[in-house]
C-alpha positions in Angstrom: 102.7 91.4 98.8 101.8 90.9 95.2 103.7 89.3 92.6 103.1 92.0 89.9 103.5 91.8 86.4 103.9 95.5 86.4 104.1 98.6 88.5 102.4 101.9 87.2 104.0 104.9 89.0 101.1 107.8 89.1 102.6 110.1 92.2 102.9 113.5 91.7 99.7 113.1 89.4 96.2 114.3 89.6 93.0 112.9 87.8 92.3 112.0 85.1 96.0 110.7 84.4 96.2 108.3 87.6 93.0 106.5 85.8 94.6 106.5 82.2 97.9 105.2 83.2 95.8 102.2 85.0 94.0 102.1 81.7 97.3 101.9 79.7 98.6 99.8 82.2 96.2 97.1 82.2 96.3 96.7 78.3 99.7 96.2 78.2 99.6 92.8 80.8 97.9 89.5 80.1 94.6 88.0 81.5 95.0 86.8 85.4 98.4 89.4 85.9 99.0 91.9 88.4 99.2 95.7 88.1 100.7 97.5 91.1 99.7 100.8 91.1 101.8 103.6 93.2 99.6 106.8 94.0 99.6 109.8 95.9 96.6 111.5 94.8 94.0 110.4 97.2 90.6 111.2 95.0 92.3 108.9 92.7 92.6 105.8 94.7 88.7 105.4 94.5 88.3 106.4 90.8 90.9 103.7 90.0 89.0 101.1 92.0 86.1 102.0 90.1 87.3 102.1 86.6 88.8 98.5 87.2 85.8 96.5 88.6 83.8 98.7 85.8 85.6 96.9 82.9 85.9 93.4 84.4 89.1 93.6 86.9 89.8 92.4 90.2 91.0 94.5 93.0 92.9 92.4 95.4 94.4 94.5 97.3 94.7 98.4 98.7 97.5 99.2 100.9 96.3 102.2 102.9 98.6 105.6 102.3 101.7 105.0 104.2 103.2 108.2 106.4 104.3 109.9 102.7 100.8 109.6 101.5 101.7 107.2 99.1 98.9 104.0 98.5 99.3 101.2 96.4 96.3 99.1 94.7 96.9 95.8 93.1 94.5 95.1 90.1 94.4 91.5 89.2 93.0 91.8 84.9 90.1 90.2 84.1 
């Protein structure tokens, strides 16, 4: 597991808003931290993957949807 800086919570949420709370997310950590994302929306889990290594970020991790549907990405800012 991933020491992250800071955990964005986007269950329960469909697109766009799993993509803008990354967004927000990623502006509020420093250079070289970790944002944990928390998702249950599966379309999302792609679109966020994209958005990050669009505007310079490092995905380092994906934990597969667990048996709740629940995934978790860990976006390493760039």
């Amino acid at each position: 597991m991933h020491n992250a800086e800071t955990q964005v919570d986007t269950t329960g949420q469909a697109c766009p808003v799993p993509v803008l709370r990354t967004r927000r997310g990623l502006k509020a950590i420093e250079s070289g931290k970790i944002l944990e994302i928390i998702g249950d929306f599966f379309p999302a889990k792609k679109n966020i993957q994209d958005y990050a290594e669009k505007h310079g970020h490092e995905v380092i991790e994906v934990i597969e949807p667990d048996e709740n549907g629940v995934y978790k990405i860990f976006i390493k800012k760039g």
